[in-house]
C-alpha positions in Angstrom: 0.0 0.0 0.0 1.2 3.4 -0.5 1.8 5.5 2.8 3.1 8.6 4.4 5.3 7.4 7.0 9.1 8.2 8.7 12.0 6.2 9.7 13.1 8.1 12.3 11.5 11.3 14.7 12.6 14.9 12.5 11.0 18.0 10.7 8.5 17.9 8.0 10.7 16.7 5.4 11.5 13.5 7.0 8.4 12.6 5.6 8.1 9.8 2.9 5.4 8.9 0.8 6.4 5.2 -0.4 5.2 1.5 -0.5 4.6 -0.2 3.3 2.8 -3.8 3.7 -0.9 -4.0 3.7 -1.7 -4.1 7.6 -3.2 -7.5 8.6 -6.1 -7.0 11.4 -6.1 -8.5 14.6 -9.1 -10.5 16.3 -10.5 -7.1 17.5 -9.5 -5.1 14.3 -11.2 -3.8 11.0 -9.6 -3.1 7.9 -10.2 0.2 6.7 -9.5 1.6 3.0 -8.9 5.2 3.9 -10.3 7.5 1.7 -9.9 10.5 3.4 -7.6 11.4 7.1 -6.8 14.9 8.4 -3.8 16.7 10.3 -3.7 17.6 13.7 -1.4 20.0 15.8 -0.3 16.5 18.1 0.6 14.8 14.4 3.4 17.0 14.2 4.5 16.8 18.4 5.1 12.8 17.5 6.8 13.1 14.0 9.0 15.7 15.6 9.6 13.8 18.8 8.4 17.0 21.2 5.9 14.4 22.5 7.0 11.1 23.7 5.2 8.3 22.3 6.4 4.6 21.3 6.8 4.0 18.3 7.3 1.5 15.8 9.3 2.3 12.7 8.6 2.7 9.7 5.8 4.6 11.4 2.4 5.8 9.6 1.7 8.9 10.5 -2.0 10.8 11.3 -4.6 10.4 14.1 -8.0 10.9 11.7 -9.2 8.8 8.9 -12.8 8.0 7.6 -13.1 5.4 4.7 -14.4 1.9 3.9 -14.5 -1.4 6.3 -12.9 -3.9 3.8 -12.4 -6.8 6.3 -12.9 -7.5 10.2 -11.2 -9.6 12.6 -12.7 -13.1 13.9 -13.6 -11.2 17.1 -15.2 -8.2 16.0 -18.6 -7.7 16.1 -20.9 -4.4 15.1 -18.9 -4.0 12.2 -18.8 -5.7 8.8 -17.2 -5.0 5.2 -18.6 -2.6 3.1 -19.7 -0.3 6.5 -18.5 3.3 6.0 -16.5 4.4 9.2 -14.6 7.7 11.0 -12.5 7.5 13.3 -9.7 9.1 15.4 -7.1 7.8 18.8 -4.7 6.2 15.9 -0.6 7.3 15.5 -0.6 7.6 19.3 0.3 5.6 21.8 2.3 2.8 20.0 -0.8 2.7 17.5 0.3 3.1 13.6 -0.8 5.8 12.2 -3.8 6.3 9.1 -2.1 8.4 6.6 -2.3 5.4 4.0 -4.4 3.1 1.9 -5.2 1.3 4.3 -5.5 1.2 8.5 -5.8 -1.5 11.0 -7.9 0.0 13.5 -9.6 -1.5 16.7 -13.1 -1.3 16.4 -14.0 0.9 20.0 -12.5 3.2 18.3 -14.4 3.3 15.0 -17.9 4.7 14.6 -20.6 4.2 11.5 -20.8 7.4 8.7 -24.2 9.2 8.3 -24.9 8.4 4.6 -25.5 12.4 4.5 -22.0 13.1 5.4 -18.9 12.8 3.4 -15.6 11.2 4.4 -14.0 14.4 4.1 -16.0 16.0 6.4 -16.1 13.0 8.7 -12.1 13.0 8.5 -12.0 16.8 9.2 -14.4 16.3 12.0 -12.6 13.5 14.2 -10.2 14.9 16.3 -11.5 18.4 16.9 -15.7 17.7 17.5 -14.8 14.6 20.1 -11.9 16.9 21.6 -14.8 19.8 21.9 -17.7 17.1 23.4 -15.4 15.8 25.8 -14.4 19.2 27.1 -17.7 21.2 26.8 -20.2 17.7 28.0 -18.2 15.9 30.4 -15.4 18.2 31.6 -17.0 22.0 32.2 -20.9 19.9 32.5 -22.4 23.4 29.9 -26.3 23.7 30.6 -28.8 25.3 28.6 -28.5 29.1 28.8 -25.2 29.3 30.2 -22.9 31.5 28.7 -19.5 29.8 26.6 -16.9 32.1 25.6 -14.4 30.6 23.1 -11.1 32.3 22.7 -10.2 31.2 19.0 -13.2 30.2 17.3 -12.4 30.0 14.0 -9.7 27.1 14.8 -10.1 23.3 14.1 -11.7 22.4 17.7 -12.8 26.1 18.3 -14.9 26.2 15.7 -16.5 22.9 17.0 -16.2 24.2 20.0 -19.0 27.1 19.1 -21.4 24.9 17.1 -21.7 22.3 20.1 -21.9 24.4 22.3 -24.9 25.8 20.7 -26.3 22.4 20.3 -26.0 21.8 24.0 -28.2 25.3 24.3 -25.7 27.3 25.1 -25.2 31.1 24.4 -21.8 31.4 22.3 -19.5 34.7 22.1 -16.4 33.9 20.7 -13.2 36.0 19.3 -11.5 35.6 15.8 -8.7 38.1 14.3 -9.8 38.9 10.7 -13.2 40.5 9.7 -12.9 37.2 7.2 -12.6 34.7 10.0 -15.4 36.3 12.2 -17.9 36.3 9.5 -17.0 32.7 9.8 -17.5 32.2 13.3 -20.6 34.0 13.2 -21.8 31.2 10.4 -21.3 28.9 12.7 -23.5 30.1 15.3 -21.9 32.4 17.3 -24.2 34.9 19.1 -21.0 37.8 19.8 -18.2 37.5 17.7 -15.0 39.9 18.9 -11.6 40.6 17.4 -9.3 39.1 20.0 -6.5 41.9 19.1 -8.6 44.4 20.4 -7.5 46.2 22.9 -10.8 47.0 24.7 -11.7 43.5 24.5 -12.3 43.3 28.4 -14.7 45.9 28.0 -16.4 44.4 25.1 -16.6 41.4 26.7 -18.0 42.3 29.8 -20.6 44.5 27.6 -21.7 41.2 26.2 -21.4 39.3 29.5 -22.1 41.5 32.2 -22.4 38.8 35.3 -19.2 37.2 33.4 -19.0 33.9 31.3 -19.1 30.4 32.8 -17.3 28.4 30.2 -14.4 30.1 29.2 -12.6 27.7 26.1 -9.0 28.9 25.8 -7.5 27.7 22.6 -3.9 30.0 22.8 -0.9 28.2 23.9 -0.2 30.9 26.5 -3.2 31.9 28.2 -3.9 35.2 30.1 -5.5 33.8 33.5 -5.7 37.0 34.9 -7.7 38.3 32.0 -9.9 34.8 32.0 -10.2 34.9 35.8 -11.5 38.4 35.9 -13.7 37.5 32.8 -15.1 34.5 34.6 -18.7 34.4 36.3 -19.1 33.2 39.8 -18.3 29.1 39.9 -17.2 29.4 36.5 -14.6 26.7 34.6 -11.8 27.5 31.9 -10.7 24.7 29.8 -7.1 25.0 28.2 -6.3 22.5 25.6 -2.6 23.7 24.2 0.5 25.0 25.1 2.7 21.8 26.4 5.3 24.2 27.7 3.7 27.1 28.7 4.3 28.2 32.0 2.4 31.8 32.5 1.4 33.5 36.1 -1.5 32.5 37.9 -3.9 34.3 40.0 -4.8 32.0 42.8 -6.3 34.1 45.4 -9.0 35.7 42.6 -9.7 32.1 41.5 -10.4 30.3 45.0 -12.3 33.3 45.7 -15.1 33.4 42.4 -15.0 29.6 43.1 -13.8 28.6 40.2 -12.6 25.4 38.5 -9.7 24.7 35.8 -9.9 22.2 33.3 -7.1 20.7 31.4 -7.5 16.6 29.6 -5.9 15.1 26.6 -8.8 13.6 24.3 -6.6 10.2 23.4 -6.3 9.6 27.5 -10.0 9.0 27.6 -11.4 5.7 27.7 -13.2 4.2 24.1 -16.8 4.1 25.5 -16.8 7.7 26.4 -15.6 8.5 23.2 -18.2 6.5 21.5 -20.7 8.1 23.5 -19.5 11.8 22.6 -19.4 10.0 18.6 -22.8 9.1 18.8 -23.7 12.3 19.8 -21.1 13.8 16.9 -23.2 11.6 14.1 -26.3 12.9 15.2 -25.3 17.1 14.8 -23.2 16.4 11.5 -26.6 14.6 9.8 -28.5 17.6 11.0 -25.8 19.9 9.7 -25.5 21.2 13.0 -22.0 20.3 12.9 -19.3 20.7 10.0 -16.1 21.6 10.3 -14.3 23.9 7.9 -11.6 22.7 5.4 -8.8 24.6 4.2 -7.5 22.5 1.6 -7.4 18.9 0.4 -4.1 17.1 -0.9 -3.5 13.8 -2.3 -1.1 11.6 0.3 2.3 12.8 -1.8 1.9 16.2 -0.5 1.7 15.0 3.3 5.0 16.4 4.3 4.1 19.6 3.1 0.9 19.7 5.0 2.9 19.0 8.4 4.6 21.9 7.5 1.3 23.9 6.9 0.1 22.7 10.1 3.0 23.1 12.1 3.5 26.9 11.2 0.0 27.9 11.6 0.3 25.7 14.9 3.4 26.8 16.2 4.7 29.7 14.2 1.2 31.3 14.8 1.6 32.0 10.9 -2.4 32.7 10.2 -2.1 30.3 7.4 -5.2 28.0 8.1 -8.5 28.8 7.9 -10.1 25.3 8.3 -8.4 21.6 8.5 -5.7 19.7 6.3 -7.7 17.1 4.6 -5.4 13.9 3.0 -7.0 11.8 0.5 -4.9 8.7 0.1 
């Protein structure tokens, strides 16, 4: 099969697009022609090494992929060739990765396609909508008519982030820095978009948000918890999902005092039922079209190196460059 993989932990360019083995499935494993897998910011930590994981080289990389069941293992159960499938939780944790023809995947961690929605979009969607479920459902606990502010919104799991969110009843405001991008975000649902680089934000926030926000979704890799704590309503939660190394002040005694809670998890950590339970909940929104998250661009596998370094400067360079998700089609 052809694949995107790398011999050995390095920059972009260490990635080769070449001829692997066909993976054989295990007793608990489905076969899976990949049609379609995205990028993530946490593909380009383990092909550089700046995240630890075990590894087996060659080594596929990618974490997303959505395609066709083509065989199952003699154990597996609710799925059966010819099923279309998304998926995410692969090229982590000594798992090969899906940038390929073809993926060996457990099935807990593979989940049935909505005829109405594409592989592309199911691919885009992986990562970023369980990543925002987890976070918004079973981390911060958002009830109807509560008020989620989502610093980044026009990101990969921000802009999940504001569209389930609103599907949980929420009210969204939510920052973007381009007139471009928050005309986006406001697409999506968002009831207050504001430009992030303004420097009155504080005051157009609390304009918007007067007895202060109870969510508050922090997508930067250096967050401001003085500005967020100060932001914050009474009991309120902030969740930070980036920033590995970051290591900015915070302001305990204002924090204790509001009552309020910090929230940090890594989406692969959580267990496969809970995932399936936030997928089941994932199908249902992108059928509706309640869900659907932007793609920047779509490149055949050849061209996977170049989209690491895409991702990577947008990710870590803060380039601007993406305006949606890295889509592969193999």
């Amino acid at each position: 099969m052809r694949a995107a993989f790398i011999e050995a932990f390095g920059p972009p360019e260490s990635i080769v697009t070449g001829e692997l083995a066909d993976p054989v499935p295990g007793p608990r494993q489905a076969l899976v022609r990949v049609r379609a897998c995205a990028v993530n910011p946490i593909d380009t930590y383990v092909r550089s090494g700046a995240v630890a994981m075990p590894l087996r080289f060659p080594f596929v990389v990618g974490c997303d992929l959505a395609g066709e069941v083509v065989a199952v293992g003699a154990d597996v159960d609710g799925l059966r060739p010819g099923m279309r499938v998304w998926g995410s939780n692969q090229g982590l944790l000594g798992r090969q990765g899906t940038f390929a023809e073809f993926a060996a995947v457990d099935e807990r961690w593979l989940y049935p396609t909505p005829d109405e929605v594409s592989d592309i979009d199911a691919a885009a969607a992986a990562l970023v909508s369980i990543t925002a479920h987890l976070g918004l459902v079973r981390e911060a606990a958002v009830q109807p008519g509560e008020t989620v502010f989502v610093n980044g919104g026009s990101g990969g799991v921000g802009s999940a982030v504001v569209q389930i969110a609103k599907a949980l009843g929420a009210r969204v405001i939510a920052t973007a820095g381009t007139p471009e991008k928050r005309g986006v975000v406001a697409g999506l649902g968002a009831d207050v978009v504001l430009d992030y680089r303004d420097p009155d934000l504080d005051a157009a926030l609390r304009a918007v948000a007067a007895d202060g926000v109870d969510v508050w979704w922090e997508t930067r890799r250096e967050p401001d918890f003085d500005r967020a704590v100060g932001l914050l309503a009474e009991r309120g939660r902030m969740v930070v999902m980036a920033g590995r190394d970051a290591r900015p002040p915070f302001p305990v005694g204002p924090f204790y005092v509001k009552g309020c809670r910090l929230i940090g998890f890594v989406m692969f950590k959580v267990d496969a039922a809970t995932q399936a339970a936030a997928a089941a909940d994932i199908n249902r929104w992108l059928s509706r079209g309640r869900l659907k998250i932007r793609v920047d661009r779509v490149l055949p596998l050849e061209r996977t190196a170049e989209a690491h370094a895409i991702q990577e400067s947008a990710t870590v360079g803060l380039s601007g460059s993406l305006a949606g998700k890295i889509v592969i089609t193999p």
